[in-house]
ZADO-1210 file (C-alpha; in nm, 4 decimals, padded with zeros to 6 digits):
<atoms>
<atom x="13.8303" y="-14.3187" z="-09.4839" code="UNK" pos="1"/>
<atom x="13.5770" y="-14.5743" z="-09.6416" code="UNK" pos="2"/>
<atom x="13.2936" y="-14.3575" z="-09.5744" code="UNK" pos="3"/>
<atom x="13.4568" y="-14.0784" z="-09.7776" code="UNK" pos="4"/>
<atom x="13.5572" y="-14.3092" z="-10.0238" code="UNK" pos="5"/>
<atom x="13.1581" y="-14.4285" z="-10.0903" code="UNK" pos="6"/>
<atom x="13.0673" y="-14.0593" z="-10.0761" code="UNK" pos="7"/>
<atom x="13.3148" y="-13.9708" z="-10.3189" code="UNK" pos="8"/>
<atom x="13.2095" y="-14.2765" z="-10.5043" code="UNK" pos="9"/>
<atom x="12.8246" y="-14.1639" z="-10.5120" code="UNK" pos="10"/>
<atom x="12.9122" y="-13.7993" z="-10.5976" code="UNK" pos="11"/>
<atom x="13.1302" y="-13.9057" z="-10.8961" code="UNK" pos="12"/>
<atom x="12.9201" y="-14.1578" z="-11.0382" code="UNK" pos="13"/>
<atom x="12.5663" y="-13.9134" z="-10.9514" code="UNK" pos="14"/>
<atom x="12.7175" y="-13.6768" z="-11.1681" code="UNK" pos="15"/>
<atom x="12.8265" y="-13.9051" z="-11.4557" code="UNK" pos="16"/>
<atom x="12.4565" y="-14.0513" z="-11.4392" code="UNK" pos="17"/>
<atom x="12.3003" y="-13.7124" z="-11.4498" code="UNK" pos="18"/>
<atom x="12.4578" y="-13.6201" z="-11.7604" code="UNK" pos="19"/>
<atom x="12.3932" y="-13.9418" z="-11.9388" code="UNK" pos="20"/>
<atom x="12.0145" y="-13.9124" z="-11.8111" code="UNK" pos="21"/>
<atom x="12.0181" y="-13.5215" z="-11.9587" code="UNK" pos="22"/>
<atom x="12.1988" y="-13.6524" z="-12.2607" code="UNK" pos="23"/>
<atom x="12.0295" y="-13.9870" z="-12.3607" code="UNK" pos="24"/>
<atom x="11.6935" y="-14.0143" z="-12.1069" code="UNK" pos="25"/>
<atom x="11.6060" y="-14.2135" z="-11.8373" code="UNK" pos="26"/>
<atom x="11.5061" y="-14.5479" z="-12.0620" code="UNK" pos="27"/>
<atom x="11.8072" y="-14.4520" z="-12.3531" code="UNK" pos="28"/>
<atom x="12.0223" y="-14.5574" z="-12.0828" code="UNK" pos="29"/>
<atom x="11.9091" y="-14.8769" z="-12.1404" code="UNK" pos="30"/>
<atom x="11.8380" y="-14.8593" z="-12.4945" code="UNK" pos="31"/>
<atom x="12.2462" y="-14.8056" z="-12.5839" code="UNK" pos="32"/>
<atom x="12.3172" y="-15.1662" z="-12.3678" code="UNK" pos="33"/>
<atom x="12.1010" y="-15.3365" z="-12.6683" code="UNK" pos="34"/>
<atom x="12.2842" y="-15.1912" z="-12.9612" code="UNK" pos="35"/>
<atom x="12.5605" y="-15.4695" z="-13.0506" code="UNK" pos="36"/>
<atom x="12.6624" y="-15.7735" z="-12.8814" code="UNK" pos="37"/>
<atom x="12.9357" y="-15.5751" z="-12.6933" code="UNK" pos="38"/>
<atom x="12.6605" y="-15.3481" z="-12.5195" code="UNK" pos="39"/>
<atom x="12.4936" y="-15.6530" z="-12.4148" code="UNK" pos="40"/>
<atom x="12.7537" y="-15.8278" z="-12.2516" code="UNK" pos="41"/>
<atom x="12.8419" y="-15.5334" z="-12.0800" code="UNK" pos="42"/>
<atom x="12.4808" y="-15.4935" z="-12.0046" code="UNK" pos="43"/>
<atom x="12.4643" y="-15.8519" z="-11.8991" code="UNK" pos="44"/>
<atom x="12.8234" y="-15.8144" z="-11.6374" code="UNK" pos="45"/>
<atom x="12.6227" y="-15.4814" z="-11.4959" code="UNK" pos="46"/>
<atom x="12.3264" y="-15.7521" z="-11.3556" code="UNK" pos="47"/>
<atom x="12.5111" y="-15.9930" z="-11.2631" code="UNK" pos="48"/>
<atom x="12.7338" y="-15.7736" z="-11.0329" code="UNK" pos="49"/>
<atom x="12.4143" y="-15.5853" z="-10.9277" code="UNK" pos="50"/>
<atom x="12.2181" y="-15.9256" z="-10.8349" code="UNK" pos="51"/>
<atom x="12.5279" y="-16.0764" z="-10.6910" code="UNK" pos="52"/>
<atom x="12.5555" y="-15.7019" z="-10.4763" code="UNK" pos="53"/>
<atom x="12.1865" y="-15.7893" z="-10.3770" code="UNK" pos="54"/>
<atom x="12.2024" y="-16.1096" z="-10.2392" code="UNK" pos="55"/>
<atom x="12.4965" y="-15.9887" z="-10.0355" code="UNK" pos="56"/>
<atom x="12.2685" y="-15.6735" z="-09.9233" code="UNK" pos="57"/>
<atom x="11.9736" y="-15.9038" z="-09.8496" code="UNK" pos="58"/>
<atom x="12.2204" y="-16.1523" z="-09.5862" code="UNK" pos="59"/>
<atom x="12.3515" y="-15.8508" z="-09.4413" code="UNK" pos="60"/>
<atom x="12.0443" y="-15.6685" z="-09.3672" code="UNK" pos="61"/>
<atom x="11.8791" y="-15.9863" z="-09.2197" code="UNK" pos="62"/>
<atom x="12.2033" y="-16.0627" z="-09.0227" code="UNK" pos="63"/>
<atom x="12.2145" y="-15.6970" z="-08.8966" code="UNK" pos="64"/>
<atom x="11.8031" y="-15.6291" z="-08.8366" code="UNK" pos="65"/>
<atom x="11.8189" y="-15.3854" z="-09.1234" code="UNK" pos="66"/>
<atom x="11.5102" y="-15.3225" z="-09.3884" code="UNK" pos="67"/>
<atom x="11.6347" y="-15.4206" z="-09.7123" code="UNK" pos="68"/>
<atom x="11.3528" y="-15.3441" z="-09.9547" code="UNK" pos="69"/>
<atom x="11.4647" y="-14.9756" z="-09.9655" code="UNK" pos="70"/>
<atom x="11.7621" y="-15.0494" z="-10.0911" code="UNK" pos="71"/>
<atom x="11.6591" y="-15.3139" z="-10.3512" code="UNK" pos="72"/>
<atom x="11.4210" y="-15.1000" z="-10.5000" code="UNK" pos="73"/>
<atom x="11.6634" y="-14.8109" z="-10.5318" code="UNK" pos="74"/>
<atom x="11.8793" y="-15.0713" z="-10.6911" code="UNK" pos="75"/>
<atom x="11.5975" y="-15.1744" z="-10.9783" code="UNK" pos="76"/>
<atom x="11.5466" y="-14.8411" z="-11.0756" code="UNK" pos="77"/>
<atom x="11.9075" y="-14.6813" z="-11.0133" code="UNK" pos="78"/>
<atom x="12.1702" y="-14.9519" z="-11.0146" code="UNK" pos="79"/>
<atom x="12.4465" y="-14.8986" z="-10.8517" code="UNK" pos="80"/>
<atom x="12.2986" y="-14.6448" z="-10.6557" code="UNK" pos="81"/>
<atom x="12.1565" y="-14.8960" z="-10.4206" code="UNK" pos="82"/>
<atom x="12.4378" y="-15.0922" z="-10.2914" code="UNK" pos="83"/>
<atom x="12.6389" y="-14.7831" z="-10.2633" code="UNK" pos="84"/>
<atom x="12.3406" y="-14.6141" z="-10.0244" code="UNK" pos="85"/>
<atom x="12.3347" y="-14.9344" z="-09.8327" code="UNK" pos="86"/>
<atom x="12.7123" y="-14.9475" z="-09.7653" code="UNK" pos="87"/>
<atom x="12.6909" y="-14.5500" z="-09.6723" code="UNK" pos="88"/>
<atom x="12.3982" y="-14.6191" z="-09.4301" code="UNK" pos="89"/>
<atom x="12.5725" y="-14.9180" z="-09.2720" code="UNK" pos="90"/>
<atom x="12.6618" y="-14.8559" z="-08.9108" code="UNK" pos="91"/>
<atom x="13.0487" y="-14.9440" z="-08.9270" code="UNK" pos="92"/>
<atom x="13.1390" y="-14.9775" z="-09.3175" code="UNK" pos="93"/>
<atom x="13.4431" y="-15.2066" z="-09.3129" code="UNK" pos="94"/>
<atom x="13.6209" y="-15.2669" z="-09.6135" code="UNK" pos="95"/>
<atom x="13.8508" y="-15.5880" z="-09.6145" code="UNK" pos="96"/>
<atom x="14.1650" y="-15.5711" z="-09.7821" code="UNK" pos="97"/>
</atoms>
């Protein structure tokens, strides 16, 4: 069930960032998080959650002998898209409730 739920996930969220990438370009994505103070803290709660996401990839990987570097580069230049390939490429994805 968590496996479907990442793929669904990646699906839904591939297809929202295609648009915005055909609508607004690659670098316009970033370009709308510096319009007002709102966009930025928005902007600023996306890092966070993404640099929090890779620490937590970076322990797992070491605990589990996996290469990491992958994954945080897909995460500089794609977001989301990182953490979300490294939980679908996990061995046993667990969820805790």
């Amino acid at each position: 069930m968590q496996r479907s739920l990442i793929i669904v996930t990646l699906l839904l969220f591939g297809a929202l960032s295609a648009i915005a990438v055909w609508q607004h370009g690659y670098l316009g994505i970033f370009a709308s998080g510096f319009t007002n103070t709102a966009s930025m803290q928005v902007f600023a709660d996306l890092v966070i959650a993404l640099g929090l996401a890779t620490i937590w990839m970076w322990r797992d990987a070491r605990a589990n002998g996996r290469a990491i570097w992958p994954w945080m580069a897909l995460t500089l230049v794609a977001g989301s898209f990182g953490p979300l390939g490294y939980l679908l490429t996990k061995r046993s994805v667990t969820l805790k409730k």
